[in-house]
N, C-alpha and C positions, 0 to 999 in steps of 0.2 A: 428350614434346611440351610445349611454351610458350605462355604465353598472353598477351598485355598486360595486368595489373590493372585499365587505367584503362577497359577497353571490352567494358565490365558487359553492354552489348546482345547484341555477337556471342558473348560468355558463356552469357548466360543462355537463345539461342538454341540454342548446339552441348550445353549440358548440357539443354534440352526435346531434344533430338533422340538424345542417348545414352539418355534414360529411356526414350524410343516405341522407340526398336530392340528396349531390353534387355525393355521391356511385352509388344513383337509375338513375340521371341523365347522367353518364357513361354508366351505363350498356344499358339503352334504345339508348344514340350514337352509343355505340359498334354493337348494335343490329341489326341498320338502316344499318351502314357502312356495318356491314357485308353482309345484302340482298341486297344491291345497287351493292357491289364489285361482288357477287355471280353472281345477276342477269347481273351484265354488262359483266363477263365473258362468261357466257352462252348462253344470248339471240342473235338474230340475228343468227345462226348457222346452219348450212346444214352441215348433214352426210350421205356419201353413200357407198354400198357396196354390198355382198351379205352372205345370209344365209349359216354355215357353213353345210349343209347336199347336199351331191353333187349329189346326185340320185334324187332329186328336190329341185334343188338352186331356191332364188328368187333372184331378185335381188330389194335392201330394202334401203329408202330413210326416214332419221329422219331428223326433223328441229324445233330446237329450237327457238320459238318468242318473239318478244319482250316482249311480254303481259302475257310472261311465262307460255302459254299454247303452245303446242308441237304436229305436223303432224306424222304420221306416214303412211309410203306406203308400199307397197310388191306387187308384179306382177314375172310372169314369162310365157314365150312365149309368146311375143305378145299382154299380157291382155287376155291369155286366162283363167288367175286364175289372179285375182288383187282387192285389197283392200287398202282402206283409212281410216286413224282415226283420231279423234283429242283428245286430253288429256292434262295431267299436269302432272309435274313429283315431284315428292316429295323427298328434301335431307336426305339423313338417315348420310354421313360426307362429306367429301374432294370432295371426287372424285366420290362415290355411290350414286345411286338414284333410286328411285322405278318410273315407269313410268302405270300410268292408263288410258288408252286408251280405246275411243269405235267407232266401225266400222261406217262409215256414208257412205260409200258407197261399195259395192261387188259384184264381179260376180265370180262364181264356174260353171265353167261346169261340168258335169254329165251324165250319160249315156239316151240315147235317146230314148225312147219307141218305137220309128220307124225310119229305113231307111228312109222312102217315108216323113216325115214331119219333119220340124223344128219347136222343140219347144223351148219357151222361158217363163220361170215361174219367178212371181215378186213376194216378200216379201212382207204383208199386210204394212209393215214400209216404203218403197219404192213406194205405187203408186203411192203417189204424189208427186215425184219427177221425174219422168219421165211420160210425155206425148204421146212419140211417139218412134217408133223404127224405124231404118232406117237398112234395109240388104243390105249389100257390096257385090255382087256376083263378083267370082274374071275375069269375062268374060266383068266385065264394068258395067252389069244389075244393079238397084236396085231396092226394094220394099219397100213401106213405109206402116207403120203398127200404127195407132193411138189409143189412147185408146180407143175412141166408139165404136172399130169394134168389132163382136166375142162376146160379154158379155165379154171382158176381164175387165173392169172394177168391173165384180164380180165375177169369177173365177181366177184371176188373173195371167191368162196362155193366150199364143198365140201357136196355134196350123196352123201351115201355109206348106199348100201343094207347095213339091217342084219339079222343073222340073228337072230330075237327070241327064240332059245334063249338068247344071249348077252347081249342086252341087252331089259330090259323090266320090267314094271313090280314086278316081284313081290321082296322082299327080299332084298339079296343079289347079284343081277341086275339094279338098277336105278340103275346109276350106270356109267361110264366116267372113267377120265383121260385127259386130253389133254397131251402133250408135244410142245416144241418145240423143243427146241435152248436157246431162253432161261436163263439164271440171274439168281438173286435179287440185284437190287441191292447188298445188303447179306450174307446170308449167301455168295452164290458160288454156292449149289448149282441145279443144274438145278431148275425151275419143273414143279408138276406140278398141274391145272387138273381141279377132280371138275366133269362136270357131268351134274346129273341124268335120268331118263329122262322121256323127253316136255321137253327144251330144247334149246336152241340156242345153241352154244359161239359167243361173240361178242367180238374182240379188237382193240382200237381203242387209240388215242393221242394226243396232242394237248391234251387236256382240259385249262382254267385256269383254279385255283382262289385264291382267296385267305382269310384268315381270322388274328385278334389271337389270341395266343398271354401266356400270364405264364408264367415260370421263376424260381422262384424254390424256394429250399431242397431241391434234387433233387426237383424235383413240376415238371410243364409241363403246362398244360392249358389249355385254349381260353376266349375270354371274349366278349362281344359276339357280331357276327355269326360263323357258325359254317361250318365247310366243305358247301358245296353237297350232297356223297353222305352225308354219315355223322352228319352235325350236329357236338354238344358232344363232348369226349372228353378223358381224364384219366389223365394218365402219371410213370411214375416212373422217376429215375434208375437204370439198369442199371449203369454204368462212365464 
């Protein structure tokens, strides 16, 4: 391409307008480079650890995916408090990130209306993800409990008379697990829920949480405000 020497204007015009393309066409490289480097640093990542309040630790598993949505877990004894999220975490610089998470799966035991029965109440968000309940009596026994029985598919409680040889309070005999079909987010394996005698197995979803997070040198752990159930909590890189 040619240019007239003598018409310095439309010159000095068409070369401002090659610098702004070639400017805008940096900035949008820099831009990519930088979510590529970001996301290749981050993704893929497992952090584990536990929550810093000792008078109930959970113990609390984050993983960053590829797909730049993010797990989060927390349990303690056995699944007899345990929940799962999924989320996205959003950069505020370096090393800081705010993380938004919503529960998709929980169970909270809770005190029991009765001695003599196990109950077990579901979250309207929840029935249709569980079918069936299976109880682990620790004598070997179980009982399986499906949604048609009881009207629990419209009360959305199972109220199940128990034999108190089997369960109660005395050591030993004073716990059940609960199954359901469920698996672990992250491991794959079937979910199995202790919950103790004299409570009430309670499974809900839905729950939104948010809270600032730092990663930095394989360590992630919370800063500011802190998640709603568990507080502050401090993890380390797995893989």
């Amino acid at each position: 391409m040619f240019f007239e020497l003598d018409d310095f204007q439309n010159t000095n015009i068409l070369i401002e307008n090659i610098f702004t393309m070639i400017f805008n066409t940096l900035k949008k490289t820099i831009f990519i480079l930088t979510f590529i480097l970001t996301s290749s640093i981050l993704s893929g990542q497992t952090f584990v650890g536990t929550s810093s309040d000792k008078m109930k630790s959970y113990g609390c598993t984050f993983r960053l995916n590829k797909d730049s949505t993010i797990n989060f877990i927390y349990e303690r004894n056995e699944n007899s408090i345990y929940a799962e999220h999924i989320g996205k975490i959003k950069k505020i610089n370096d090393t800081l990130f705010r993380a938004f998470v919503i529960m998709t799966v929980g169970q909270f035991y809770m005190k029991s209306p009765s001695d003599d029965t196990l109950t077990i109440k579901v979250d309207t968000l929840m029935v249709s993800k569980i079918d069936k309940f299976t109880i682990h009596f620790s004598n070997g026994q179980t009982k399986e409990l499906k949604k048609c029985y009881d009207k629990w598919f419209k009360y959305h409680a199972f109220h199940l008379p128990i034999n108190e040889k089997w369960f109660n309070s005395q050591k030993g005999t004073d716990y059940v697990f609960i199954t359901t079909g469920l698996k672990g987010l992250i491991s794959g394996e079937e979910l199995k829920f202790k919950i103790p005698f004299g409570s009430a197995a309670s499974f809900l979803c839905g729950q939104k949480d948010k809270f600032e997070i730092i990663i930095k040198d394989g360590l992630l752990w919370t800063t500011g405000k802190a998640s709603v159930q568990i507080g502050q909590f401090k993890l380390k890189q797995i893989d």
